[in-house]
C-alpha positions as CSV (number, residue, x, y, z in Angstrom):
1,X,26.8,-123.9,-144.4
2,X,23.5,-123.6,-146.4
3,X,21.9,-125.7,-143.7
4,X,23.3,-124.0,-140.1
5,X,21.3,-122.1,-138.5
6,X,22.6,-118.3,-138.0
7,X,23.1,-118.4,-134.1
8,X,26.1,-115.9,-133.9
9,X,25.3,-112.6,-131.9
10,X,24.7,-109.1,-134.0
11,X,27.5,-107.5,-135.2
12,X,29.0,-104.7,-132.4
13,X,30.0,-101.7,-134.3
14,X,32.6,-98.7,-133.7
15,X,30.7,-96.2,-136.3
16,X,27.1,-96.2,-136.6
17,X,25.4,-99.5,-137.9
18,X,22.0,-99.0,-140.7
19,X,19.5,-98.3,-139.5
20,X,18.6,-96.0,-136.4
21,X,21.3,-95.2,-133.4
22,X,17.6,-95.4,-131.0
23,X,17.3,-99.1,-131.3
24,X,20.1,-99.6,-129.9
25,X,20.3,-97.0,-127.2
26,X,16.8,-98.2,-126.1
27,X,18.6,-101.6,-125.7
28,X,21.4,-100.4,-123.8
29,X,19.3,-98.4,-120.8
30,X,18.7,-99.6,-118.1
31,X,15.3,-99.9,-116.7
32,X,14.1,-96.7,-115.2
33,X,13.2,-96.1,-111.3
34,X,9.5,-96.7,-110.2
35,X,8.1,-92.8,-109.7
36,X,10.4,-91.2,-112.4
37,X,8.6,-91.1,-115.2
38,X,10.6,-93.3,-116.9
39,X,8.2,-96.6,-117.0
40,X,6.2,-94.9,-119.8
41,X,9.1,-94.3,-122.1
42,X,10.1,-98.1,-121.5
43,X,6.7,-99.7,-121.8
44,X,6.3,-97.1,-125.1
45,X,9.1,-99.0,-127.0
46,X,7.6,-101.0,-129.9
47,X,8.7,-104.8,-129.8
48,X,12.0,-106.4,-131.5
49,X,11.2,-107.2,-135.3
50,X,11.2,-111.3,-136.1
51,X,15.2,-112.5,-137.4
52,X,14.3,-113.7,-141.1
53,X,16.5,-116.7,-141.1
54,X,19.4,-116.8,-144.1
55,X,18.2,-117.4,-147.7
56,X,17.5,-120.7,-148.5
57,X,17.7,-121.9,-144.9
58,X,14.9,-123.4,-143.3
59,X,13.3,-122.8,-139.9
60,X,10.8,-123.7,-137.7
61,X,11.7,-121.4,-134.6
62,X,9.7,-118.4,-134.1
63,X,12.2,-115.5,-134.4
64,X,10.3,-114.1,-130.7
65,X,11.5,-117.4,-129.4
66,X,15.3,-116.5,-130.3
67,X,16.9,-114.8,-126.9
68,X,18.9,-112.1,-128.2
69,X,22.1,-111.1,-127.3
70,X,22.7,-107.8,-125.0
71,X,25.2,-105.5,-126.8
72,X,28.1,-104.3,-125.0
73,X,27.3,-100.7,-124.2
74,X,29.2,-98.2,-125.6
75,X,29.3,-94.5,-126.1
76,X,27.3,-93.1,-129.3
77,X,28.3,-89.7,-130.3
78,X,25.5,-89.9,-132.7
79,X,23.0,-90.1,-130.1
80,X,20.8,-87.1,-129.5
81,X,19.8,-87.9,-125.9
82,X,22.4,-89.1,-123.1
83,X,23.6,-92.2,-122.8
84,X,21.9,-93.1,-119.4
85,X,18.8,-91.6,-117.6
86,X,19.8,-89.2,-114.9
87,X,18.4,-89.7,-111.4
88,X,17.5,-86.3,-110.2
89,X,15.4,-86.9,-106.9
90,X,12.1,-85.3,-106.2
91,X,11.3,-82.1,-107.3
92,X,11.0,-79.7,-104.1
93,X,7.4,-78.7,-103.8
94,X,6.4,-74.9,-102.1
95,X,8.7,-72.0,-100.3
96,X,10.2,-72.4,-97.8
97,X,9.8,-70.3,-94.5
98,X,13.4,-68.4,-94.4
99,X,12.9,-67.3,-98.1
100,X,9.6,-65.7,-97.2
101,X,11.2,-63.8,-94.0
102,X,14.1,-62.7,-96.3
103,X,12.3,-61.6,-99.0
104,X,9.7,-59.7,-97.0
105,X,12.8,-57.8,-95.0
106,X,14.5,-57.0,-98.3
107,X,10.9,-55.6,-99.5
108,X,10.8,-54.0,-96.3
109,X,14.5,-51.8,-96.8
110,X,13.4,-51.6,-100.4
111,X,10.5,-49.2,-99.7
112,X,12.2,-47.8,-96.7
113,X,14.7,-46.0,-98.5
114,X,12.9,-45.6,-101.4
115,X,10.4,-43.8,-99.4
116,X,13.0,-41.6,-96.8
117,X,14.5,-40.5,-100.4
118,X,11.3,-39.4,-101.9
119,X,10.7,-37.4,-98.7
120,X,14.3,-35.7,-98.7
121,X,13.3,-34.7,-102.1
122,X,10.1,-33.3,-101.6
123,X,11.6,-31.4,-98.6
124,X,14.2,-29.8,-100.5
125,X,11.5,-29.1,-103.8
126,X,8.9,-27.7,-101.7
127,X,8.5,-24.0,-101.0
128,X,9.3,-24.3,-97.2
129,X,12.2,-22.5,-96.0
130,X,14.9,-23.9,-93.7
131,X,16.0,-21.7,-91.2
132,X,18.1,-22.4,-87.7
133,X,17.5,-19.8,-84.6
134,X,19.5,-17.0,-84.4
135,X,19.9,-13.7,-82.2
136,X,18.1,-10.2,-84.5
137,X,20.1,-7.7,-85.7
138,X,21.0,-5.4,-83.5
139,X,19.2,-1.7,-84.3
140,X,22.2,-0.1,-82.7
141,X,25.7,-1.0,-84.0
142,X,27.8,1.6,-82.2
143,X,29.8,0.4,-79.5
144,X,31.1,2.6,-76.5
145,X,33.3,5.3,-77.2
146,X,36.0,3.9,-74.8
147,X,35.5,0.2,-75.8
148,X,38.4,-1.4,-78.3
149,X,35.6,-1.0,-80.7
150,X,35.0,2.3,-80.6
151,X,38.1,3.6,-80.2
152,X,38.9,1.8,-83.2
153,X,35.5,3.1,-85.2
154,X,37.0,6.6,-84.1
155,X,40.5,6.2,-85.0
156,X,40.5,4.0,-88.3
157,X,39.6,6.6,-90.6
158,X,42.8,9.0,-89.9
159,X,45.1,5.7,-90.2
160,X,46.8,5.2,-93.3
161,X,48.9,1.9,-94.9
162,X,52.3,3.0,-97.1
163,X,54.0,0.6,-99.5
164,X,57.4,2.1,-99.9
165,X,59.7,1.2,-103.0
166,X,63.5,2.4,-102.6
167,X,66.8,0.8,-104.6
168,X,66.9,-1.9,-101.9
169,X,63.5,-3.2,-102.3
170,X,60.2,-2.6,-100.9
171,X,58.1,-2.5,-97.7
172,X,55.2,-1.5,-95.4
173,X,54.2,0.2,-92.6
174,X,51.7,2.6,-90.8
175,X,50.9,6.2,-90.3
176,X,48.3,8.7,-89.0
177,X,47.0,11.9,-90.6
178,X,48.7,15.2,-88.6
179,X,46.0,18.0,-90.8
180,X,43.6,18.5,-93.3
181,X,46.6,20.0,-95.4
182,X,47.8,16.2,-95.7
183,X,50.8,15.8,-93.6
184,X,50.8,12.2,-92.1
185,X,53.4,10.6,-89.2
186,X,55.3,7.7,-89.6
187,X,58.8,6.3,-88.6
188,X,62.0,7.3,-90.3
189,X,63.0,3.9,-91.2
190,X,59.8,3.4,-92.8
191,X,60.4,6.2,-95.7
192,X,64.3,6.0,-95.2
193,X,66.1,5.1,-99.2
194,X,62.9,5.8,-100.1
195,X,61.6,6.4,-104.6
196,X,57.9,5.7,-104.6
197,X,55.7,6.2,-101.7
198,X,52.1,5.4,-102.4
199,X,49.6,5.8,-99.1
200,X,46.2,4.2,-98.3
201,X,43.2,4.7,-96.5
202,X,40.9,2.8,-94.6
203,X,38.5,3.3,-97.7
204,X,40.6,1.7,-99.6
205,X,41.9,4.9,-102.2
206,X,45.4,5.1,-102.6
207,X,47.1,8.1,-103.7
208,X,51.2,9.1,-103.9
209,X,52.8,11.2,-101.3
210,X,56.0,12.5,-101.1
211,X,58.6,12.8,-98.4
212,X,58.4,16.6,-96.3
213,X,61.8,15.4,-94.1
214,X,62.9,12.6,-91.7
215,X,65.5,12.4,-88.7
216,X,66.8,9.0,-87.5
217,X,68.0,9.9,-84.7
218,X,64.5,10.3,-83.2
219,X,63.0,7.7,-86.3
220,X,60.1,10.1,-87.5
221,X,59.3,11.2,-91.2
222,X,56.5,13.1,-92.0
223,X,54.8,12.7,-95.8
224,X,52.4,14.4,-97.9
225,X,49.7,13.7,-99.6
226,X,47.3,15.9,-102.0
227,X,44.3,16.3,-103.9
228,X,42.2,14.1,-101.1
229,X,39.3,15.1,-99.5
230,X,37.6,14.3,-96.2
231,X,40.6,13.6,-94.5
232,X,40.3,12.8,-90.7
233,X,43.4,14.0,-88.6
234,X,43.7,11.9,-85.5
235,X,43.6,14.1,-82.3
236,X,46.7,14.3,-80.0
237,X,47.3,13.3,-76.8
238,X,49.7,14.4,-74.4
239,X,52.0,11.4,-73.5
240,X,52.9,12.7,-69.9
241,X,49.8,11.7,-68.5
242,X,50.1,8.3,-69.3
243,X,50.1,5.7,-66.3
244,X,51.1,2.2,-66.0
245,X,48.2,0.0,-66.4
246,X,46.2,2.3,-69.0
247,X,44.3,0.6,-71.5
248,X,45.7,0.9,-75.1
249,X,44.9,0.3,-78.8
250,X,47.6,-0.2,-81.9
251,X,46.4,0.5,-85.4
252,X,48.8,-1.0,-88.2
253,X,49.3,-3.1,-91.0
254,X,51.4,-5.9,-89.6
255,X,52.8,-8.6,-92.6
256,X,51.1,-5.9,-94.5
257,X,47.4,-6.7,-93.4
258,X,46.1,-3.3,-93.3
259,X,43.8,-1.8,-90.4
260,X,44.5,-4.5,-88.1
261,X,43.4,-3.4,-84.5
262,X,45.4,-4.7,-81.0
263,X,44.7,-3.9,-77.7
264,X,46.9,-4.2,-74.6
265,X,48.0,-1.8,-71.7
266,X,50.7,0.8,-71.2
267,X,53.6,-2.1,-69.8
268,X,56.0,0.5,-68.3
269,X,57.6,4.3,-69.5
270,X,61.0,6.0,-70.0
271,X,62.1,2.9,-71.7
272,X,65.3,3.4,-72.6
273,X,65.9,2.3,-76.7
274,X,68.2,2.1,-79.1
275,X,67.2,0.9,-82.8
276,X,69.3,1.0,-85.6
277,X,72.6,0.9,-86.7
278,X,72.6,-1.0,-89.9
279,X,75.1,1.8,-91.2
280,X,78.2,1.2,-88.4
281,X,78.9,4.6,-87.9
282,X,76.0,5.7,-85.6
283,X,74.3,8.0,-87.8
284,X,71.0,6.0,-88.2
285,X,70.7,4.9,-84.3
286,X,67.6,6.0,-83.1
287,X,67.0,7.1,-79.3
288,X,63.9,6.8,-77.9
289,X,62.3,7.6,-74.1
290,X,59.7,4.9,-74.8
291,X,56.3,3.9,-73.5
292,X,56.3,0.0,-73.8
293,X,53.0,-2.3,-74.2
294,X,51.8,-5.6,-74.8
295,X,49.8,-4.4,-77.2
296,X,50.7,-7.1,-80.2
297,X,52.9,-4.9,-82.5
298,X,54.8,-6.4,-85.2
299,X,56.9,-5.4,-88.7
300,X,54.5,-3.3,-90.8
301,X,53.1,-1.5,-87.3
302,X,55.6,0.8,-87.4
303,X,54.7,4.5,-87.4
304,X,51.4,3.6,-86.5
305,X,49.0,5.0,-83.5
306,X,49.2,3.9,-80.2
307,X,45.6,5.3,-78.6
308,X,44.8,5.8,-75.1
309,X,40.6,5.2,-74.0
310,X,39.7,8.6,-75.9
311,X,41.8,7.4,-78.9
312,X,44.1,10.1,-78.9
313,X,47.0,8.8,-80.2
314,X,49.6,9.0,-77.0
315,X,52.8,7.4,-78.8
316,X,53.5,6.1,-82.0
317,X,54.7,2.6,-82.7
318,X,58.5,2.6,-83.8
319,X,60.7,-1.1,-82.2
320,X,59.5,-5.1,-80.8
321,X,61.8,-7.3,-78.6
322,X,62.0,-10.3,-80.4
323,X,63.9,-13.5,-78.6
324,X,67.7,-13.6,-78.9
325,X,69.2,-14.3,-82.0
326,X,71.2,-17.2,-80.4
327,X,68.2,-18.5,-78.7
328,X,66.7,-21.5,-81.1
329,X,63.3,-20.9,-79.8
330,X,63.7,-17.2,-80.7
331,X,60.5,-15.7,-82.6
332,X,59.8,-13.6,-85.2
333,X,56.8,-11.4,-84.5
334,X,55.3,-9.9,-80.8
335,X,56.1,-11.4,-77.6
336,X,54.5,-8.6,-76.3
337,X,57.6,-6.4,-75.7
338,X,56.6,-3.0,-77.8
339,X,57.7,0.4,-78.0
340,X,56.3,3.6,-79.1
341,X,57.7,6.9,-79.3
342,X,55.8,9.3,-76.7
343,X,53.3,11.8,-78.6
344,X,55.2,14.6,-77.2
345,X,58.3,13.8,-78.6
346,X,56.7,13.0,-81.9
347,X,54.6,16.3,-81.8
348,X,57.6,18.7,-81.3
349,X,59.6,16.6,-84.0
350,X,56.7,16.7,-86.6
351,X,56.2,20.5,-86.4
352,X,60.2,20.9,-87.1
353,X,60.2,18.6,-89.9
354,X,57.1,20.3,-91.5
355,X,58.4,23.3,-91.1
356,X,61.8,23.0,-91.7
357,X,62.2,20.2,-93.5
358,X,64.9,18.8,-90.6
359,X,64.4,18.2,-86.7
360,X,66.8,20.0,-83.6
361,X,68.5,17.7,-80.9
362,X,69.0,18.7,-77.3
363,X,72.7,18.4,-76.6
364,X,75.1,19.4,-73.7
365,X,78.3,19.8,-75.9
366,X,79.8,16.5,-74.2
367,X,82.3,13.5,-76.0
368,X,81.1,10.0,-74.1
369,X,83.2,7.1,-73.8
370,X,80.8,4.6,-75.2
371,X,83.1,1.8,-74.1
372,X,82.7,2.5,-70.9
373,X,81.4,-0.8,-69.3
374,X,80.6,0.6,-65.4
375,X,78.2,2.1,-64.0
376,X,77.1,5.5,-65.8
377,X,78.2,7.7,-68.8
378,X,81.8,8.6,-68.9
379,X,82.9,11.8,-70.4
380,X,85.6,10.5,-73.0
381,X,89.5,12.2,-72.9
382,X,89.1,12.9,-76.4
383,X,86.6,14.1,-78.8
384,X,86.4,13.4,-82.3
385,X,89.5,14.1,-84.5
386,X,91.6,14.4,-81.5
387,X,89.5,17.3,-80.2
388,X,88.6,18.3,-76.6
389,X,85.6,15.9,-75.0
390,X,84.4,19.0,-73.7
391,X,82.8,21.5,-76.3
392,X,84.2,25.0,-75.5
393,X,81.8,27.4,-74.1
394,X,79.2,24.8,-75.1
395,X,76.7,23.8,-72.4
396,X,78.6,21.4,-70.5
397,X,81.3,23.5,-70.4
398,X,79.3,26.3,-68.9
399,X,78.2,23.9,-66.6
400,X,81.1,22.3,-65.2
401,X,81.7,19.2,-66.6
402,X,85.3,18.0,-67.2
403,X,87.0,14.8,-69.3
404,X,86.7,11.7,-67.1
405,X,83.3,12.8,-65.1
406,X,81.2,10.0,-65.0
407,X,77.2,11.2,-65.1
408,X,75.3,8.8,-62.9
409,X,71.6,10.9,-63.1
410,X,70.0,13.0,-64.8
411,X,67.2,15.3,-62.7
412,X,67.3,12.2,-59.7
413,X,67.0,9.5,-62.7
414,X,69.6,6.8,-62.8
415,X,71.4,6.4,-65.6
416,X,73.7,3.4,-66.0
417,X,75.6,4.0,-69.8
418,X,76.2,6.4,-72.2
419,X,72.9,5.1,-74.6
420,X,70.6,5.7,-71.8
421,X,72.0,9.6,-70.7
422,X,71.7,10.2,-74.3
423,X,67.8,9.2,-74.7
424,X,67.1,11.2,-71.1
425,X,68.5,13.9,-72.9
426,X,67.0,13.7,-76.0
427,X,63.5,13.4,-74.4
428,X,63.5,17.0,-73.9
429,X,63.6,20.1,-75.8
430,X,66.5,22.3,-76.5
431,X,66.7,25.2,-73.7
432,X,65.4,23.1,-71.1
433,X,67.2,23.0,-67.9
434,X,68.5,19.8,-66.7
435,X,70.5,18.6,-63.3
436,X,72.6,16.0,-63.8
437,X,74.7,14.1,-60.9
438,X,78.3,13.8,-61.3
439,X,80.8,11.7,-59.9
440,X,84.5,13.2,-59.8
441,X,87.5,11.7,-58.0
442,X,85.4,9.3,-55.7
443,X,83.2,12.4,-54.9
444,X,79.5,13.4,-56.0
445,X,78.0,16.7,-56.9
446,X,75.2,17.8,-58.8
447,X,75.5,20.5,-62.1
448,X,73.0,22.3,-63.4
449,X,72.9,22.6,-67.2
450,X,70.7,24.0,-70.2
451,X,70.4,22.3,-73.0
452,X,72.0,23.2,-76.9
453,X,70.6,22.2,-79.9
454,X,72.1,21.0,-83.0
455,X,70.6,19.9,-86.6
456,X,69.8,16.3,-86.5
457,X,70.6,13.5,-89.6
């Protein structure tokens, strides 16, 4: 053994042999690509050290001579560079064209916006005022006396709103100031059940009134209020003179939005209608002559004006035609079907009820048969209790009229039920002489008759 030669490869190691991991990774690489870079690192590896031979063994081979044995290559995970060189390709020299377009564009929005922002911003800093075109004031304001407008300017201040609390709860409507002592018009079913009554004015003060007297039968109430000033009575018309076709103008406070102003035309008069009810024994129905309009009048209008084109107040606003209950498309405000009460009726009941405290009803002392379904108003067979149709000595009687007549006009007017002779009736004043056409037996004839009073409800 002391005389072999040591031929056998180096030792291949798992774990890190002495001396440096960089001998052997410089082994293990392969030589690098022309261009890389790599020659230098290659060419800068210092040569192999001479193999001493073995102690006490002779030799005369130069250890540079000796081929030496490539090691298997394997991975050192005590290396501090990779295992192999990594081929990476040219490096890309310059910009390209498409970056330079997209940059410049992105430069381009960049300052763009910057810029339109900056501008915004100085517009709305600076001291110059934005203003869009738009017509002068006018010097004038006023309007012409018979436009809606000014019959409205005119009218508005004598208008009042009331807010009405009774045991059954509370409501709104409309009235109009009668004098400068304070008495203002409104309807009976307004006031009626009636504890507070508190009234407004187009100003917006509010004071309490109280309740001077009411009749349902006609639906007016007249109120009070004191301790106001500059009150502004509305002026009266006379309702006779309206025409079909006349321009009109409702005041009110419909759904309780006070001083609301409609305008319309006079639809048709002598309306007959009948409101009320609620109570089942007919003590509450009111009867009225009416003037209807399509003036847009609905709940909280009541007792308001109804003004002609001089805005004197020719009816006051009292019932609306609303769809049929049965009919599903039925509505619940105007479908312009309104009535007011004519101004002469409401004149003559206002001065009663101011003075007196209660209103008069024209009567002819007669019992109808309200169930009568043809054509006029039957005189019933029996009156109330089981007394006489016919009043005694009453004006009926005087006139003529028996049980069973059936009274088909009154002064040339049809009549076609007992509702409708009572509102023809009622239309006029007690002591005023009416003709009313009779049928008897199949026969005609005409009775003249003057009218009764009697204390209304």
């Amino acid at each position: 053994m002391a005389d072999s030669q040591q031929t056998d490869p180096a030792p291949q190691w798992w774990s890190r042999p002495e001396g440096t991991a960089e001998d052997g990774r410089r082994a293990a690489v392969p030589a690098p690509r022309p261009g890389t870079g790599g020659e230098d690192r290659v060419q800068d590896t210092p040569p192999a050290p001479d193999v001493p031979a073995p102690d006490g063994a002779a030799s005369d081979v130069p250890a540079a001579d000796v081929p030496a044995a490539a090691p298997a290559v394997r991975y050192d995970p005590w290396s501090t560079e990779p295992l192999q060189v990594v081929d990476r390709g040219r490096t890309p020299h310059g910009i390209r064209l498409w970056q330079v377009v997209a940059l410049s564009l992105g430069t381009a929005l960049l300052a763009g916006g910057i810029g339109g922002y900056l501008g915004v911003l100085a517009e709305r800093q600076s001291n110059t005022r934005l203003e869009l075109p738009q017509a002068a004031a006018a010097a004038d304001h006023g309007r012409a006396p018979e436009s809606v407008a000014g019959i409205a300017a005119t009218a508005l201040p004598g208008v009042v709103t009331l807010h009405v609390r009774g045991t059954k709860g509370s409501g709104t409507g409309t009235g109009f100031v009668l004098d400068q002592q304070g008495h203002i018009l409104t309807n009976s079913h307004v006031v009626a059940d009636s504890q507070e009554i508190t009234v407004t004015f187009s100003t917006g003060e509010s004071v309490t009134a109280e309740l001077v007297g009411r009749d349902s039968g006609y639906d007016l109430a007249v109120v009070k209020v004191g301790g106001v000033r500059g009150l502004r009575p509305l002026t009266l018309g006379n309702s006779e003179n309206v025409q079909v076709g006349d321009p009109v103008v409702a005041i009110g406070a419909p759904f309780d939005l006070s001083n609301t102003v409609t305008a319309g035309i006079i639809s048709a008069t002598g309306r007959p209608v009948t409101a009320g009810g609620d109570k089942g024994d007919g003590s509450d129905i009111s009867y009225v002559d009416a003037l209807q309009t399509d003036a847009p009048i609905n709940p909280g209008n009541s007792g308001g004006p109804l003004l002609d084109a001089k805005a004197h107040v020719v009816g006051i606003n009292s019932a609306i035609r609303g769809a049929d209950k049965e009919d599903p498309t039925r509505q619940g405000g105007s479908i312009g079907l309104g009535f007011a009460i004519p101004v002469n009726q409401g004149k003559r009941v206002a001065e009663e009820l101011i003075r007196t405290g209660r209103a008069t009803h024209p009567v002819i002392g007669v019992t109808l048969d309200m169930d009568y379904a043809g054509d006029g108003a039957r005189v019933g067979e029996k009156g109330e209790d089981g007394k006489p149709s016919v009043v005694a000595d009453g004006p009926g009687a005087r006139a003529g009229i028996r049980a069973g007549d059936v009274i088909t006009k009154v002064d040339g007017q049809r009549v076609r039920g007992g509702d409708e002779l009572i509102i023809k009736i009622r239309a006029h004043r007690p002591g005023d002489p009416l003709t009313l056409t009779v049928l008897r037996a199949g026969r005609e004839s005409t009775l003249k008759v003057v009218l009764g009073s009697a204390d209304g409800s």
